[in-house]
C-alpha angles and dihedrals in degrees: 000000000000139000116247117209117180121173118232112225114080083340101082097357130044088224144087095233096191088064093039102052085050091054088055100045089042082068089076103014110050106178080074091049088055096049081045100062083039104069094022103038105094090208083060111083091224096069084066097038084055093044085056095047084045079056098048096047099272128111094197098163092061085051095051100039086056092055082065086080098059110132088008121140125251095221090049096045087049083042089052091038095058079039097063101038094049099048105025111016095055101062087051095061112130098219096211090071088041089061104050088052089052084051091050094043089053101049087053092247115141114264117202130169116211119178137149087240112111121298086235091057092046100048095060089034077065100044094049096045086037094223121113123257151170132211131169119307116242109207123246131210093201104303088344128098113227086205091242132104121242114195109016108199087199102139089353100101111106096060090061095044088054097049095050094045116102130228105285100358117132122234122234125194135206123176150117091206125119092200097062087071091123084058099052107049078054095058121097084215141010146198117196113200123212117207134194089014091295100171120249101270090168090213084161107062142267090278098071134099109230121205108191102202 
């Protein structure tokens, strides 16, 4: 028996579903898709404002694109969230990682997805795979999102994964993330995914399985 935790973005999805899930609520709301184009567009200054703050440790565009929720209503961020995934985030699967979940889930072990997307995204990532996960927290005031994130799971990881494993279970790692690497020197294996033909920097370890896709 062991518990399978793969991460969500590029991992599982070609996809940043941050970004993504934006993209599909700014069809209907567009002061999201304002702020948006405003922290992703490269003609806007703040893409590059928000590249220099990623550089310096910061990662200020997140921060920025989830003010955009601010007042915003739980039951329309969950409704977006299945949205998205259902009309944009399944065409973006990379199979090989399917098909190492289908392998787990066959051979009984725990599947959990833990990732620092939003907890919303993540949520319906996890109903329609039928698997359990965990994403960031968003604050709520009530029913209302603050637009800011309450608990944010970047490079926080492994202490999650060691209070949810069990006595004797192994621990099985998938990501692409180089923030999860807490998670990874915990894992009793990992495999380190490599998106969009990154080359194979093994800044894991030695010890690590590496999938280019």
């Amino acid at each position: 028996m062991a518990l399978i935790v793969f991460d969500l973005c590029d991992t599982l999805y070609a996809a940043n579903t941050t970004r993504g899930f934006l993209q599909h609520l700014g069809r209907s709301r567009p002061k999201v898709a304002k702020v948006l184009k405003r922290w992703t567009s490269r003609s806007s200054p703040g893409f590059w404002l928000g590249a220099i703050a990623h550089r310096l440790g910061r990662d200020l565009a997140r921060k920025r694109m989830v003010g955009a929720l601010a007042g915003l209503d739980r039951a329309e961020l969950a409704d977006a969230a299945d949205g998205y995934v259902a009309a944009d985030l399944a065409g973006r699967a990379n199979a090989p990682l399917h098909e190492a979940l289908a392998w787990h889930r066959a051979a009984g072990d725990r599947i959990f997805i833990l990732t620092n997307s939003l907890d919303p995204v993540v949520q319906a990532v996890a109903e329609h795979l039928g698997v359990e996960g965990r994403g960031s927290l968003l604050e709520w005031n009530g029913d209302r999102c603050t637009g800011r994130i309450r608990d944010d799971l970047t490079g926080r990881k492994g202490r999650l994964a060691a209070a949810m494993r069990q006595v004797g279970e192994r621990l099985v790692v998938y990501t692409d993330n180089r923030t999860d690497r807490d998670l990874v020197d915990l894992a009793d294996e990992a495999t380190i995914v490599l998106p969009h033909g990154r080359p194979a920097e093994r800044w894991a370890g030695d010890g690590c399985r590496y999938v280019q896709l």
